[in-house]
gemmi code that builds the backbone of each chain (N, CA, C; Angstrom):
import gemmi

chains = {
    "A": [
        ("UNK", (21.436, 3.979, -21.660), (20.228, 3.417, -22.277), (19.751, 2.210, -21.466)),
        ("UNK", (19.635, 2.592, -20.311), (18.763, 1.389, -19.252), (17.767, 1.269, -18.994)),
        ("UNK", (16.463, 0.508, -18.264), (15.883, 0.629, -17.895), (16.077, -0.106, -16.231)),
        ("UNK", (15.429, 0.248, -15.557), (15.718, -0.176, -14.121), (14.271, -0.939, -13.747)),
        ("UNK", (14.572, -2.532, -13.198), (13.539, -3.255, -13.109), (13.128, -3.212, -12.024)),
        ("UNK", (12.468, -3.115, -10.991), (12.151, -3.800, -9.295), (10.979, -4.952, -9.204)),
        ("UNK", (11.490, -5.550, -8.319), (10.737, -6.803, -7.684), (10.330, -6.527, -6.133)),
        ("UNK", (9.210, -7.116, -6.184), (8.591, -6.766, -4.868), (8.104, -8.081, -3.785)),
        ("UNK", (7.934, -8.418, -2.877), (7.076, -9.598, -2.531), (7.701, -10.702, -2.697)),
        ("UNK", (6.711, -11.747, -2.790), (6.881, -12.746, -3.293), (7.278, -13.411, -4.392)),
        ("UNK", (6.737, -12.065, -5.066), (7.326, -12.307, -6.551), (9.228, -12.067, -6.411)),
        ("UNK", (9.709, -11.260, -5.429), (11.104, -10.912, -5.448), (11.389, -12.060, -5.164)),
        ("UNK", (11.128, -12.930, -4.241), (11.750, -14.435, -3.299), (11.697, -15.536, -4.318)),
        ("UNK", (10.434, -15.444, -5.489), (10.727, -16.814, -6.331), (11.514, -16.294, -7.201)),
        ("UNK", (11.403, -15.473, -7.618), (12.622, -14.965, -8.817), (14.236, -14.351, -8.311)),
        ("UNK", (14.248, -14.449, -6.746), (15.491, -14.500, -6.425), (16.233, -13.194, -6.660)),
        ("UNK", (15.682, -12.555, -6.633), (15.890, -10.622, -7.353), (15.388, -9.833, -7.296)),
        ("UNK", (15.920, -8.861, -6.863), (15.030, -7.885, -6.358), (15.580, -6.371, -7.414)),
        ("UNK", (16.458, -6.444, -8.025), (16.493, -5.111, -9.077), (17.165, -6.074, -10.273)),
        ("UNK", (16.891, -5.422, -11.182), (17.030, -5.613, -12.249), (18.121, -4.137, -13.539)),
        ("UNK", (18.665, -4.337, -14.021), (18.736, -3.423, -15.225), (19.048, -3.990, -16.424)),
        ("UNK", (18.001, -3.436, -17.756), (18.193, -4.164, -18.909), (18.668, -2.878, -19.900)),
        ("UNK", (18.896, -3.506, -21.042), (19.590, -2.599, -22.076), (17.897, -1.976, -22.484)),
        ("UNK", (17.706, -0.685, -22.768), (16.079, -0.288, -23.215), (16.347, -0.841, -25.119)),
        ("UNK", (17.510, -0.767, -25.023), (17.342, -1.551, -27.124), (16.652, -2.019, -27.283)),
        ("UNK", (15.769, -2.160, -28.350), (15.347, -3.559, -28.846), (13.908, -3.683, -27.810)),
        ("UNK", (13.550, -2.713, -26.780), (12.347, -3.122, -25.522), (11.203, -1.642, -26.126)),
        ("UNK", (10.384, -2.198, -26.323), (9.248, -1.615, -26.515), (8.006, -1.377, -25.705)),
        ("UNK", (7.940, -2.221, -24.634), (7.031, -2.015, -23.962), (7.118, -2.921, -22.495)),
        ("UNK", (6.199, -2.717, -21.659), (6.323, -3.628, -20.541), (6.691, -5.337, -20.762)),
        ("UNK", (5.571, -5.818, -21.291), (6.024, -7.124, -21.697), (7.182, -7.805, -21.811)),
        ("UNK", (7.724, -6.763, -22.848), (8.857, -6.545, -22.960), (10.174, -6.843, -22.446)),
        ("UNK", (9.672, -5.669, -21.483), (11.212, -5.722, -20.092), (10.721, -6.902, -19.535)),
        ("UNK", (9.307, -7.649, -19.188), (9.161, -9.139, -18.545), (9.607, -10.241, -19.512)),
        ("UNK", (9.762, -10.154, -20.490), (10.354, -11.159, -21.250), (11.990, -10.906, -21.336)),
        ("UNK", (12.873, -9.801, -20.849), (14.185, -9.853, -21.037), (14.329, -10.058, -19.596)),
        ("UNK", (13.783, -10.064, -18.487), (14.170, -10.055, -16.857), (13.881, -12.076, -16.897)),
        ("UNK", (12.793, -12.623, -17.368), (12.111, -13.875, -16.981), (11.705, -14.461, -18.297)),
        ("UNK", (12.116, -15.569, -18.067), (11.504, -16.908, -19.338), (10.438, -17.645, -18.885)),
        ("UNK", (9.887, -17.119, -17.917), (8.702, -17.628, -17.220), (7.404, -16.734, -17.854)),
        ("UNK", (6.244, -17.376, -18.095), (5.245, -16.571, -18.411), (4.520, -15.544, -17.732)),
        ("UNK", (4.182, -14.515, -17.333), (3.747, -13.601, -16.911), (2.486, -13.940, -16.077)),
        ("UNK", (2.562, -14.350, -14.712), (1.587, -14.445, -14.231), (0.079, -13.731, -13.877)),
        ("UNK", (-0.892, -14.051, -14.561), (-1.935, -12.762, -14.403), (-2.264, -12.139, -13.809)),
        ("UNK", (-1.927, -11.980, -12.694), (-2.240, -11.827, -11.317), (-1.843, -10.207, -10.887)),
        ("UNK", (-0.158, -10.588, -11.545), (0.851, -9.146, -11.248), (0.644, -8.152, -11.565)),
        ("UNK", (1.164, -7.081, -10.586), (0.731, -5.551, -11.074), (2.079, -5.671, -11.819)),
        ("UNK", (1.604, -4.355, -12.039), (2.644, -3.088, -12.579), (2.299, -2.107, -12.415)),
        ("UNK", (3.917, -1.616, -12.384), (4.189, 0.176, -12.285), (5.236, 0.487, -13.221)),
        ("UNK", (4.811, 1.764, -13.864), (6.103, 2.509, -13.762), (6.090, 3.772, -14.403)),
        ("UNK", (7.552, 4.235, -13.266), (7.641, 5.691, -12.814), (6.725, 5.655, -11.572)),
        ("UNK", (6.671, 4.673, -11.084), (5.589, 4.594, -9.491), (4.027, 4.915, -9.768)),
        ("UNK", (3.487, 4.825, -11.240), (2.263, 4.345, -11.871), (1.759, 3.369, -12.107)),
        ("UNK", (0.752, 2.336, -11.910), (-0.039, 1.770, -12.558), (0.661, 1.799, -13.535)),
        ("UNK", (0.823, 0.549, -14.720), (0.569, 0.756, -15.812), (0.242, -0.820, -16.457)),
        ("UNK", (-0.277, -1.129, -17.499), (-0.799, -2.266, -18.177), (0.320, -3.042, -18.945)),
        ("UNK", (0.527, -4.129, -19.611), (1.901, -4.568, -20.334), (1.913, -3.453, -21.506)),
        ("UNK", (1.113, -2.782, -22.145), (1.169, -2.248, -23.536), (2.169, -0.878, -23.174)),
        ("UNK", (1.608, -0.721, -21.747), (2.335, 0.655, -21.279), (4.177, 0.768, -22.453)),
        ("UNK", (4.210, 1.967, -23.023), (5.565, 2.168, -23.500), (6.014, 2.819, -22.849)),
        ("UNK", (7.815, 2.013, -22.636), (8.517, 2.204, -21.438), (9.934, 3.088, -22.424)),
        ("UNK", (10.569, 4.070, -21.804), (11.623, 4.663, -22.308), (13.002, 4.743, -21.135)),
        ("UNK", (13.781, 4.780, -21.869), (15.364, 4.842, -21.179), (15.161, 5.732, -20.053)),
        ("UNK", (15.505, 5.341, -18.947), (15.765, 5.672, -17.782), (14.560, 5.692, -16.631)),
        ("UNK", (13.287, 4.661, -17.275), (11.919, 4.151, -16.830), (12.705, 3.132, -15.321)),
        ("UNK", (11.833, 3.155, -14.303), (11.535, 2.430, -13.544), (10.289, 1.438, -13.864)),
        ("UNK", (10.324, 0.196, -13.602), (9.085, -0.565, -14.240), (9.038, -2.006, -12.931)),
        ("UNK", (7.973, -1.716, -12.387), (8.128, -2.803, -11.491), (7.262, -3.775, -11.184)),
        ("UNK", (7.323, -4.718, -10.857), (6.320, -5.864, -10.903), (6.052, -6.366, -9.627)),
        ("UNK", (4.973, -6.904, -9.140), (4.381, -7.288, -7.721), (3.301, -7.708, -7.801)),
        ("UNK", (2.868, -8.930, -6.560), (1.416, -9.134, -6.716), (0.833, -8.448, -6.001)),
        ("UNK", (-0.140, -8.919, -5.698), (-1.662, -7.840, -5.702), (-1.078, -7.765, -3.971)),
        ("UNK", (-1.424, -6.200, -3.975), (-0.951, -5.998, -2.394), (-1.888, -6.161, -1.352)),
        ("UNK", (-1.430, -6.344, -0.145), (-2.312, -6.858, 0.962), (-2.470, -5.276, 2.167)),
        ("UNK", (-2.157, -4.213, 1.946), (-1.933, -3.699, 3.009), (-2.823, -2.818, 3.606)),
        ("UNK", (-3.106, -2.549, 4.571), (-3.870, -1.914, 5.665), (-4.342, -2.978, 6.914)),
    ],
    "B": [
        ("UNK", (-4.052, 17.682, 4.863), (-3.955, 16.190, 4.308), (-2.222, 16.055, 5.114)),
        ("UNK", (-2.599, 15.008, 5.491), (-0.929, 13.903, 6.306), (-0.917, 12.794, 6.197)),
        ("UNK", (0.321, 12.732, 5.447), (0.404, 11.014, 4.997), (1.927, 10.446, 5.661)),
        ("UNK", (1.618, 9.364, 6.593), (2.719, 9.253, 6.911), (2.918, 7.259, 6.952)),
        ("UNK", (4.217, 7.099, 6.580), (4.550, 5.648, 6.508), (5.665, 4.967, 7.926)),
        ("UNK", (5.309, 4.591, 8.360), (5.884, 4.451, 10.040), (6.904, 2.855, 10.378)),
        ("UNK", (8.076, 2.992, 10.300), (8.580, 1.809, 10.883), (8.288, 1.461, 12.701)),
        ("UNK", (8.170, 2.255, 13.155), (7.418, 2.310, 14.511), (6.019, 2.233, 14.523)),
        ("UNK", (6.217, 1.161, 15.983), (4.754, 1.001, 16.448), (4.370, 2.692, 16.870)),
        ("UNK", (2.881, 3.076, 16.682), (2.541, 4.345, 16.852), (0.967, 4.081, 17.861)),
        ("UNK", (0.590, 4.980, 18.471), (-0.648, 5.063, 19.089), (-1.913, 5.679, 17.864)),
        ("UNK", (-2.584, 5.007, 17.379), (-3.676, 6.116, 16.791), (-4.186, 7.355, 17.778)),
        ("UNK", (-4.661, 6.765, 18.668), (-5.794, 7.667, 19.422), (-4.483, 8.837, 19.757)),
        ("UNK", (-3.186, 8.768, 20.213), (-2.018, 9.867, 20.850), (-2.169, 10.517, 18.894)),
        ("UNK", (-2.176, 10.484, 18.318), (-1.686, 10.787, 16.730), (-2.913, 11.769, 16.337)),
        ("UNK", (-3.909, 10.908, 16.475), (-5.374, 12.154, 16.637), (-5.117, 12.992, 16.773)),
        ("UNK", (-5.497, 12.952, 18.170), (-5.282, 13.854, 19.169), (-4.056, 15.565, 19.094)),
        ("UNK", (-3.120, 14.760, 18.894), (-1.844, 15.621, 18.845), (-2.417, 16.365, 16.976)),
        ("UNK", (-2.329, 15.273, 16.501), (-3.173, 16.099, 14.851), (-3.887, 17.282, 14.792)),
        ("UNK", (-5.130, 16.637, 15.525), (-6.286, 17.769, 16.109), (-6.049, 19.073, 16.548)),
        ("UNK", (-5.172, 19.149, 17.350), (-4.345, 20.375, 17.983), (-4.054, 21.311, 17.519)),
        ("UNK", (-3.443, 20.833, 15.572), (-3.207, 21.769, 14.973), (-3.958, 22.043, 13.313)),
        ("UNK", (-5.340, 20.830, 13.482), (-6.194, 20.865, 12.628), (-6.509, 22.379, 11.878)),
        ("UNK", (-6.185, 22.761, 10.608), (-6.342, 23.494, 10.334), (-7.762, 23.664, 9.962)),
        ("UNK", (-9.151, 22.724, 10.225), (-9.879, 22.891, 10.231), (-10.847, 23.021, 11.156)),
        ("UNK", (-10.159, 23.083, 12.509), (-10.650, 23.024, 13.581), (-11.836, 24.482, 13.667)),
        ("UNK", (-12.913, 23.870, 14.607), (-14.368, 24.892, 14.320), (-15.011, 25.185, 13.051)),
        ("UNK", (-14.099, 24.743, 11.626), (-15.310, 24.519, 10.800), (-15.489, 22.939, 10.809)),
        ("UNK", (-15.548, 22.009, 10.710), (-15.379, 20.363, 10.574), (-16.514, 20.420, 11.464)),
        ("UNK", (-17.465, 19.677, 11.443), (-18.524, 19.224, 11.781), (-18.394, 17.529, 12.336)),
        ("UNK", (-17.890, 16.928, 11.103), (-17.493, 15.663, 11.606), (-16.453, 15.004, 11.347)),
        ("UNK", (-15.788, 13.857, 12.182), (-14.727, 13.383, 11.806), (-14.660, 11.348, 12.059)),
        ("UNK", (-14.716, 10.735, 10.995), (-14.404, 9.505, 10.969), (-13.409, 9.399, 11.245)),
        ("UNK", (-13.616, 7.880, 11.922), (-11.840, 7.398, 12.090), (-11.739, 5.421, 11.763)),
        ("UNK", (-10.824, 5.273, 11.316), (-10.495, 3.942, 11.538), (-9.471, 3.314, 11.559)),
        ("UNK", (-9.593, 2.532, 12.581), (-8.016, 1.645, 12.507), (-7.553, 0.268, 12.552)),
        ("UNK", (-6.660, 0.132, 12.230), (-6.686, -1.414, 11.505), (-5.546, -1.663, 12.567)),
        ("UNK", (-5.909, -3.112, 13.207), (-5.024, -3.836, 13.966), (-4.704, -5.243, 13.694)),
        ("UNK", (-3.587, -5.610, 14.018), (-3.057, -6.784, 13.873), (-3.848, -7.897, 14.286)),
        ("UNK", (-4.375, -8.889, 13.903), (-4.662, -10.222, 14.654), (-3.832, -11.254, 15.202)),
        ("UNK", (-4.504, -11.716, 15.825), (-3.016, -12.877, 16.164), (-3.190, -13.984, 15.605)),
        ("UNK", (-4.733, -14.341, 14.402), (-4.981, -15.411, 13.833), (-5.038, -14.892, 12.482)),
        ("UNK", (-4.835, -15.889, 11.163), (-5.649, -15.879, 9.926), (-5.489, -16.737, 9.290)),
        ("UNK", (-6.663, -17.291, 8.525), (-7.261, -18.205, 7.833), (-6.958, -19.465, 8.375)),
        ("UNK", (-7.511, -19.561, 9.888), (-7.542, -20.664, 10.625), (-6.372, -20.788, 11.339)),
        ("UNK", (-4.687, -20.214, 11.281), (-3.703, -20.033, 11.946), (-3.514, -19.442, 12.922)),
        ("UNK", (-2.664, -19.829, 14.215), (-2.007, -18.771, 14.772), (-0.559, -18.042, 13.902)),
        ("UNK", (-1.143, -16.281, 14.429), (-0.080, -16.071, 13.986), (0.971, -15.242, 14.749)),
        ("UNK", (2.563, -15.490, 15.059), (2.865, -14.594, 15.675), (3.594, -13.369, 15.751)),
        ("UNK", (3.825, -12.713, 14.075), (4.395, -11.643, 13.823), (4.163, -11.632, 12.692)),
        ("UNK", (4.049, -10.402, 12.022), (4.289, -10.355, 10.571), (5.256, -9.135, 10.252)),
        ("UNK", (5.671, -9.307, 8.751), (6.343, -7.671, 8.251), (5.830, -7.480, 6.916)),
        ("UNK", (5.941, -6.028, 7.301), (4.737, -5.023, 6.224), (5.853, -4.936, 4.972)),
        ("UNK", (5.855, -4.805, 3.983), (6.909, -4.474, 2.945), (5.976, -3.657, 2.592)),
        ("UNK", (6.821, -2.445, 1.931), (5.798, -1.421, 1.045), (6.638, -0.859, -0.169)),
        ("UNK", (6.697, -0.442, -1.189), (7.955, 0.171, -1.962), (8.053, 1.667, -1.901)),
        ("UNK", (9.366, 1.830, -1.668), (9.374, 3.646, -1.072), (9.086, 4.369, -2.635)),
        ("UNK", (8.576, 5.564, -2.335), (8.441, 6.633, -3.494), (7.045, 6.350, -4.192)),
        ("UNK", (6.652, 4.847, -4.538), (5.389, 4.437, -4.650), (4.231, 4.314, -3.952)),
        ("UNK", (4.477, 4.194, -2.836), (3.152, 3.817, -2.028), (2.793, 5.218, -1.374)),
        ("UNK", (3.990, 6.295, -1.416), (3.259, 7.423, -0.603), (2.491, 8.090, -1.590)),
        ("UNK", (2.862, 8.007, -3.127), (2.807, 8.886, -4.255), (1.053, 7.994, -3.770)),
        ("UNK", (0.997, 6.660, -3.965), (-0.218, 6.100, -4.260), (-1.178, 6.733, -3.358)),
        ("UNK", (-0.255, 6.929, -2.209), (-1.784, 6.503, -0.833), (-1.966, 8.637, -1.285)),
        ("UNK", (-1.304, 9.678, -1.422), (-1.777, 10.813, -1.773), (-2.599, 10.795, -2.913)),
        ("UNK", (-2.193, 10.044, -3.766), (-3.435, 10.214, -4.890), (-5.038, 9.869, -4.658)),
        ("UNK", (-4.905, 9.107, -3.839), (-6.223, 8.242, -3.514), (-6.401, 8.902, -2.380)),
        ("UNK", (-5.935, 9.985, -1.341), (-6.832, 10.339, -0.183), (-6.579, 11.634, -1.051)),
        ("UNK", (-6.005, 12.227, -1.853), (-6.326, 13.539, -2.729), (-7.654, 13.491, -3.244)),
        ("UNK", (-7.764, 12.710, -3.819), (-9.288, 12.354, -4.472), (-10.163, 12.020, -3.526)),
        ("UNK", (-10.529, 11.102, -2.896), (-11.456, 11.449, -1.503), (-11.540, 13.059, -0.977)),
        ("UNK", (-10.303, 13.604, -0.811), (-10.809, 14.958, -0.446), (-11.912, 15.442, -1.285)),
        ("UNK", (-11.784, 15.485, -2.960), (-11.852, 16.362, -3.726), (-13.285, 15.754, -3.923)),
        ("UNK", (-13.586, 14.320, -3.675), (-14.631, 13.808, -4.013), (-16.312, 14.167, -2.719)),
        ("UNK", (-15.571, 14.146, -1.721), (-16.313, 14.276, -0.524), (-16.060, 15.721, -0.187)),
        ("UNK", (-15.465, 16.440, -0.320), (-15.377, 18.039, -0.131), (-14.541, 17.781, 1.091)),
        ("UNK", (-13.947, 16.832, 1.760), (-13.097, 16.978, 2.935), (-12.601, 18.390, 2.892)),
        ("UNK", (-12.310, 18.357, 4.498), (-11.677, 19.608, 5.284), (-10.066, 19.262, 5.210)),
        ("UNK", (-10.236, 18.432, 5.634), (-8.599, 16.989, 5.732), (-8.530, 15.837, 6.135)),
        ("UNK", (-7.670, 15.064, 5.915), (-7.882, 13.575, 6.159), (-6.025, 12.847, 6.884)),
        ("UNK", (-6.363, 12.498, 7.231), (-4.960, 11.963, 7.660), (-4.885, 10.323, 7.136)),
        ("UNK", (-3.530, 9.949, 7.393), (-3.277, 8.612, 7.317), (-1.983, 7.964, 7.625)),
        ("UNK", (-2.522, 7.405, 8.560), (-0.366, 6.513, 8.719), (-0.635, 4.958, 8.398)),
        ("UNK", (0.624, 4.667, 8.192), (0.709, 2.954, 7.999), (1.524, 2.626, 8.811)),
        ("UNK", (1.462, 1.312, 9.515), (2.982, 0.726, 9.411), (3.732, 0.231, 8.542)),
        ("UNK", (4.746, -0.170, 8.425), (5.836, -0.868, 7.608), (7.039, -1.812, 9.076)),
        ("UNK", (7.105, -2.724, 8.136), (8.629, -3.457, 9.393), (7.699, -4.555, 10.001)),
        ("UNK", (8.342, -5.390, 11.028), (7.714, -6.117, 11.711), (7.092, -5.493, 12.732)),
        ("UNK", (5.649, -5.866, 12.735), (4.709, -5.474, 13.573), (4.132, -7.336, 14.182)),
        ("UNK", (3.300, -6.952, 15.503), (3.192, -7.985, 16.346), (1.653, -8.017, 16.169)),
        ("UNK", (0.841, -9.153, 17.298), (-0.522, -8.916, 17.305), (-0.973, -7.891, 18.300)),
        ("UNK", (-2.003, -7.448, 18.044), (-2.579, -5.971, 18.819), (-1.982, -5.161, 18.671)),
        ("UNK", (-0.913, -4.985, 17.696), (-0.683, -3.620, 16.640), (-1.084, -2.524, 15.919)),
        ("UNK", (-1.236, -1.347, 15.823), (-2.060, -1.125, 15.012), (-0.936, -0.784, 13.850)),
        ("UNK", (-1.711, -1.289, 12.821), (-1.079, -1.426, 10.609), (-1.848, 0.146, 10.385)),
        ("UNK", (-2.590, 0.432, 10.320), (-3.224, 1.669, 9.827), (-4.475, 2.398, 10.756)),
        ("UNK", (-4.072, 3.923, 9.903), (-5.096, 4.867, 10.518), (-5.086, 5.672, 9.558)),
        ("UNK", (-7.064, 5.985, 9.443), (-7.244, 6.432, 8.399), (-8.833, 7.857, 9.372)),
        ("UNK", (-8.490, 9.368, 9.057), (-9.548, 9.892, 9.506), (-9.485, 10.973, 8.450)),
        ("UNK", (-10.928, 10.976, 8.381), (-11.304, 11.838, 7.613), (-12.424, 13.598, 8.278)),
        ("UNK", (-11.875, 14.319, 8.228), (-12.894, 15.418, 8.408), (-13.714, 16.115, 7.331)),
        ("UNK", (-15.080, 16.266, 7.694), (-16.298, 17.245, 6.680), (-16.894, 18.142, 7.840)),
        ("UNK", (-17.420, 18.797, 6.910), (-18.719, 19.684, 7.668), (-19.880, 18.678, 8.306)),
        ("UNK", (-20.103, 17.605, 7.381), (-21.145, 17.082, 7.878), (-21.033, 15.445, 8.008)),
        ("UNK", (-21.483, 14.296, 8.828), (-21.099, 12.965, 8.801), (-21.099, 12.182, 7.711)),
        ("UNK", (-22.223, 12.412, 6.818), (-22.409, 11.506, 5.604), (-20.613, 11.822, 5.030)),
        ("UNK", (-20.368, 12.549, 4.646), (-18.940, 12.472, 3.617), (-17.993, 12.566, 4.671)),
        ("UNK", (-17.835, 12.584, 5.770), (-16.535, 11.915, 6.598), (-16.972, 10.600, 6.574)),
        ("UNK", (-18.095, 9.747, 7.274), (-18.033, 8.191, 6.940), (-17.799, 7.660, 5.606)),
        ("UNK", (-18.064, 8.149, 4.514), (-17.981, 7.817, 3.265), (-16.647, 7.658, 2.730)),
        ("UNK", (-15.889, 8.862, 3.084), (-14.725, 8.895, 2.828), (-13.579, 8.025, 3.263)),
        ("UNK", (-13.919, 8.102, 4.855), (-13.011, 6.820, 5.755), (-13.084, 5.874, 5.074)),
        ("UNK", (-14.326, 5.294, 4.624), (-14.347, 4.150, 4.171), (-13.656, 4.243, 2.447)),
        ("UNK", (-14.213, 4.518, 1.401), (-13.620, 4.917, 0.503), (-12.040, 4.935, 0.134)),
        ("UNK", (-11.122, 5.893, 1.343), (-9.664, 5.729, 1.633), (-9.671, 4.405, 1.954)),
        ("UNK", (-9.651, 3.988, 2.660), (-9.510, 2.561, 3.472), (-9.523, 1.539, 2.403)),
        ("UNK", (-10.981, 1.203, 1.434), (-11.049, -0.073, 0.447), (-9.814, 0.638, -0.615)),
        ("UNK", (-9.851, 2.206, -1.254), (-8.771, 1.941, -1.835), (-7.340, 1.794, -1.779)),
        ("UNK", (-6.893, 1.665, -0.002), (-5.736, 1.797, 0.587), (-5.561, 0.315, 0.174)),
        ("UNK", (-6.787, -0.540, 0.441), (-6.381, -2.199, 0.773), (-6.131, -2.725, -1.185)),
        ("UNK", (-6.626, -1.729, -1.829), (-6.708, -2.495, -3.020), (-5.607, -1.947, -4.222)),
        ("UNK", (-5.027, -0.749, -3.662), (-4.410, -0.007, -4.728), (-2.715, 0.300, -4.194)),
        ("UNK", (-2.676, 0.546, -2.852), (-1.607, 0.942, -2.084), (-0.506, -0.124, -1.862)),
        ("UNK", (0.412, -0.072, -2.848), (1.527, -1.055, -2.619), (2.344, -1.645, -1.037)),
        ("UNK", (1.843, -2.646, -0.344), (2.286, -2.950, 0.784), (1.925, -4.478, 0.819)),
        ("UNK", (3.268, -4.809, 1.335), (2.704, -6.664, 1.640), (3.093, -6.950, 2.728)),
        ("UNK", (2.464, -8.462, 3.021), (2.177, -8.906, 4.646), (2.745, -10.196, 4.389)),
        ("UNK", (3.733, -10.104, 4.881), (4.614, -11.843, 4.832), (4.645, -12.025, 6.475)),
        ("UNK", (3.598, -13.053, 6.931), (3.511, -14.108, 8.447), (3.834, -14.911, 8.799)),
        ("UNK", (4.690, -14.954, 10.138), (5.169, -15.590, 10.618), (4.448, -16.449, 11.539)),
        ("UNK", (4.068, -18.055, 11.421), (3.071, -18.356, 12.170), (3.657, -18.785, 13.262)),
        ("UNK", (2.704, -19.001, 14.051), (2.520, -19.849, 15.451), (3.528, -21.075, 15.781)),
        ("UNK", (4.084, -21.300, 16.438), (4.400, -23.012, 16.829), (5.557, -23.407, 15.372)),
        ("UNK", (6.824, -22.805, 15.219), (7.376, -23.215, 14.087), (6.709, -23.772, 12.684)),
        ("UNK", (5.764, -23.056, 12.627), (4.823, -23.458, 11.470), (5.505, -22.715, 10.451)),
        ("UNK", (6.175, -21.710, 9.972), (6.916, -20.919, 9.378), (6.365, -19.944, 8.740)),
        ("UNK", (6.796, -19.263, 7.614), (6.180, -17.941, 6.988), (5.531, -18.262, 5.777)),
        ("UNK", (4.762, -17.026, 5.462), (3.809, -17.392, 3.965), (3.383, -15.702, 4.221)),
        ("UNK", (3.283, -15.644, 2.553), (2.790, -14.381, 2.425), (1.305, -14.256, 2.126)),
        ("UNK", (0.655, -13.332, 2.890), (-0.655, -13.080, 2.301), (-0.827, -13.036, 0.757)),
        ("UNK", (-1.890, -13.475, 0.527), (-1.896, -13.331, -0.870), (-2.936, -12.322, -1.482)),
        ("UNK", (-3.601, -12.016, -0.523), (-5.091, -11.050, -1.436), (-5.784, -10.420, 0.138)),
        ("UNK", (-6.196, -9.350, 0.204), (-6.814, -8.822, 1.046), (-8.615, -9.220, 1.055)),
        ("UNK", (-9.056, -9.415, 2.441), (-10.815, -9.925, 1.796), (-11.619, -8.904, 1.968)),
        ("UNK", (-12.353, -9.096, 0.914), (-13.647, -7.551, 0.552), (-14.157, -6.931, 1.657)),
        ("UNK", (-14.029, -5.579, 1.902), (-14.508, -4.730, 3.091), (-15.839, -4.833, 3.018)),
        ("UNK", (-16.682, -5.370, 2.325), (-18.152, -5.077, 2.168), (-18.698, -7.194, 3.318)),
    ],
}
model = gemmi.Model(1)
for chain_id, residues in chains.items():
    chain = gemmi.Chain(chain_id)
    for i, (resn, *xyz) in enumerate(residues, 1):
        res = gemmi.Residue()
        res.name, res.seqid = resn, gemmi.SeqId(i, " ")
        for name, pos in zip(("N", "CA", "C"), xyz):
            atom = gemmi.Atom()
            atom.name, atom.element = name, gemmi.Element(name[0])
            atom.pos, atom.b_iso = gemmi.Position(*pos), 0.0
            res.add_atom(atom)
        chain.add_residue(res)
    model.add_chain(chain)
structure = gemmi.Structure()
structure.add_model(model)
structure.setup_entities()
């Protein structure tokens, strides 16, 4: 009953972590898993994914979800 | 459609070319955009003298097919290609290549472009630079508007 967190960027270097796994108990949604990974407020900025989707904080996340967080990407 | 993510420096124009060869649309395609994105050796007033691409595996290829899937489907493409780099890349590098084939120019230019703004805005990859003169690293923070 896990969920598996990833960190990406910059966001991996201030938070010092780059995977995560939380218990899915008690986690209902994205927010969620950002409030059991960080006691820091959710910067507005950050994406999300998961399952390698887009998804919004409301997104509902289930046991054995990938859910990952990053800022806004720079690439090409 | 070829999507490829590259820890090697690559040639666009050799990648074409060799592509072309076995274009399965070759003699119907009318036209073909191309563009490619190279390294600078400056930004936002810095020298810079290396950077590295981070991208997240399983995500960014899933991303960059969804978004040149849809350009196909949107522009009627024949096919479209695309590579990136990833890893440390230098200045006069090339980071990306993006070509698109149609029957006719309007929806190959449209499309190049199209792939391209949603490569820079949707496609998970970051640019952490290494500057000039022990000035040290910093990550890009936002890509600036293609328009």
């Amino acid at each position: 009953m896990t969920i598996n967190v990833r960190f990406f960027a910059s966001l991996r270097e201030r938070l010092g972590l780059e995977r995560a796994e939380i218990s899915a108990e008690g986690v209902n949604d994205v927010r969620d898993v950002w409030q059991a990974v960080s006691d820091q407020p959710l910067d507005e900025e950050l994406l999300v994914a998961v399952n390698h989707n887009y998804a919004n904080l409301e997104k509902i996340v289930e046991d054995g979800d990938e859910v990952a967080f990053f800022p806004p990407v720079t690439g090409g | 459609m070829y999507i490829d993510i590259r820890q090697q420096a690559f040639d666009p124009w050799q990648e074409l070319a060799a592509y072309r060869e076995r274009l399965p649309a070759a003699g119907r395609s009318g036209a073909c955009a191309v563009f490619v994105g190279t390294m600078r050796d400056y930004n936002e007033g810095d020298s810079v003298r290396s950077m590295v691409l981070e991208h997240y595996p399983g995500m960014t290829e899933q991303q960059l097919e969804k978004l040149v899937g849809a350009s196909c489907q949107t522009h009627d493409l024949m096919d479209a290609l695309v590579i990136h780099r990833i890893g440390e890349v230098t200045p006069g590098e090339d980071i990306v290549l993006v070509a698109a084939w149609s029957a006719h120019r309007g929806a190959a230019f449209d499309a190049c472009r199209e792939i391209m703004e949603a490569l820079k805005s949707t496609a998970p990859f970051w640019k952490k630079e290494t500057l000039a003169g022990d000035q040290g690293e910093r990550w890009v923070t936002r890509n600036t508007s293609g328009s």
